[in-house]
Phi, psi and omega in degrees: 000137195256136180282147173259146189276142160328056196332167186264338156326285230283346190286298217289326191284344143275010175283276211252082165308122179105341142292110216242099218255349187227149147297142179264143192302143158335116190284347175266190157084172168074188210261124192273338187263132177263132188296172204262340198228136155306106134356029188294322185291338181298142167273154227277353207269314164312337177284355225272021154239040170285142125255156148279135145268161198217131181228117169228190151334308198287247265163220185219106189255158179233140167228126179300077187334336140349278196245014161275005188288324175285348182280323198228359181142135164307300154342290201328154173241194149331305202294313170295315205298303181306331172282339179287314203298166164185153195305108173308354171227352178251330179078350189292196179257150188295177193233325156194167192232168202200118148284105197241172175261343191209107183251042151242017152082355177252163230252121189306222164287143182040022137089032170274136177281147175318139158260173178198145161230138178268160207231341209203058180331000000 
């Protein structure tokens, strides 16, 4: 298995916790209808009313695209962001990542059900 070297993203966004090195992207705007497909190409800032679900050891953590865009970039997309992640308190790798529209997982407004694609098994 050939290793992968690390972006330099993924360094700087864990050098200074609490530090958002980017502005956050506009809570309006970007793609309003949640897709049929995974979006690996979109940068996640079209996403930003997006969540992660991120499942490790520790448990089920949510993370807002919102405000990894300000963490790590506007650009970036899914197809980087997934391969990379990994748990801020265990340090493993997620067991699965999940793109979801609504993240306490219980039926939003007017009784809509969560949506989900799964990104990682």
């Amino acid at each position: 298995m050939k290793h992968r070297k690390t972006p330099r993203w993924v360094s700087a966004a864990l050098a200074k916790p609490g530090e958002a090195p980017f502005p956050l992207p506009p809570a309006e705007g970007g793609i309003e209808q949640f897709p049929e497909h995974v979006p690996w190409g979109v940068p996640i800032f079209q996403m930003s009313n997006w969540w992660l679900t991120v499942n490790c050891i520790c448990g089920e953590k949510q993370v807002p695209l919102r405000l990894l865009a300000a963490r790590i970039g506007w650009r970036i997309t899914l197809r980087e962001v997934v391969p990379f992640l990994r748990c801020a308190t265990c340090r493993e790798r997620p067991s699965n990542v999940q793109l979801v529209d609504n993240p306490t997982g219980d039926n939003g407004r007017f009784g809509a059900k969560t949506k989900r694609l799964q990104l990682r098994p």
